[in-house]
ROSEKOL-294759 format. One record per residue (C-alpha): residue in one letter; x, y, z. Coordinates in steps of 0.02 Angstrom, whole numbers, padded with zeros to 5 digits, always signed. Example, Ala and Ser with C-alpha at 12.3 -4.5 7.8 and 13.67 -1.06 7.14 Angstrom:
A+00615-00225+00390
S+00684-00053+00357
This chain:
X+00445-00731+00855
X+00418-00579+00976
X+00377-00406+00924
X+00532-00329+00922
X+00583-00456+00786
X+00462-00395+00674
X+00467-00214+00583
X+00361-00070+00686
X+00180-00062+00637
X+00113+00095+00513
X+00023+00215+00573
X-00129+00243+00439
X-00145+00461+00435
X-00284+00438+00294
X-00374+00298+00218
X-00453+00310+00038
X-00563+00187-00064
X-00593+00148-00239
X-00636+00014-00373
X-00596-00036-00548
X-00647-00121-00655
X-00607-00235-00817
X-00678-00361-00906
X-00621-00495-00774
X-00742-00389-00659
X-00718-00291-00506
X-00574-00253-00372
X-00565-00158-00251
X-00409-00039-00205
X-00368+00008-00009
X-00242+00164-00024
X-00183+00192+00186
X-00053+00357+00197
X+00062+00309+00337
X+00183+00419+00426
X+00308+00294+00340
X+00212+00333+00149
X+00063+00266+00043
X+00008+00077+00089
X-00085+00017-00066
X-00183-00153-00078
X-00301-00246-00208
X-00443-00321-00123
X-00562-00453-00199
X-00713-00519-00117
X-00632-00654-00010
X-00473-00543+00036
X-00606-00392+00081
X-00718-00498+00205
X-00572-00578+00269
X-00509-00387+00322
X-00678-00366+00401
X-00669-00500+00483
X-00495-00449+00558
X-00550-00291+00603
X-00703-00340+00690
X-00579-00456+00789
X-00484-00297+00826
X-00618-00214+00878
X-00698-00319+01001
X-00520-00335+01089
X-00498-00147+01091
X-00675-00130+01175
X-00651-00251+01298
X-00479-00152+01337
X-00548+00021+01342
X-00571+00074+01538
């Protein structure tokens, strides 16, 4: 599939942080306002560090870019 198959990408105007917290434990809560509206996700553990991961992908390709 190319890109123009896919929907245009979001583009994050603030990012904002939190956690709750129940008696199951912990999770944690991503809230990204987009020009298109609010992005929220539910991170736990695994889905957190495999976001940092990502973005540490992302940023190694953007320095390698940058002129």
């Amino acid at each position: 599939m190319n890109r123009r198959d896919k929907a245009r990408p979001f583009v994050p105007t603030e990012i904002h942080v939190g956690i709750v917290t129940d008696e199951k434990g912990a999770i944690g809560i991503l809230s990204i306002m987009t020009t298109e509206g609010l992005l929220e996700i539910t991170l736990d553990r695994q889905a957190a560090d495999a976001i940092v991961r990502a973005i540490g992908s992302i940023r190694i390709k953007l320095e390698t870019t940058e002129t």
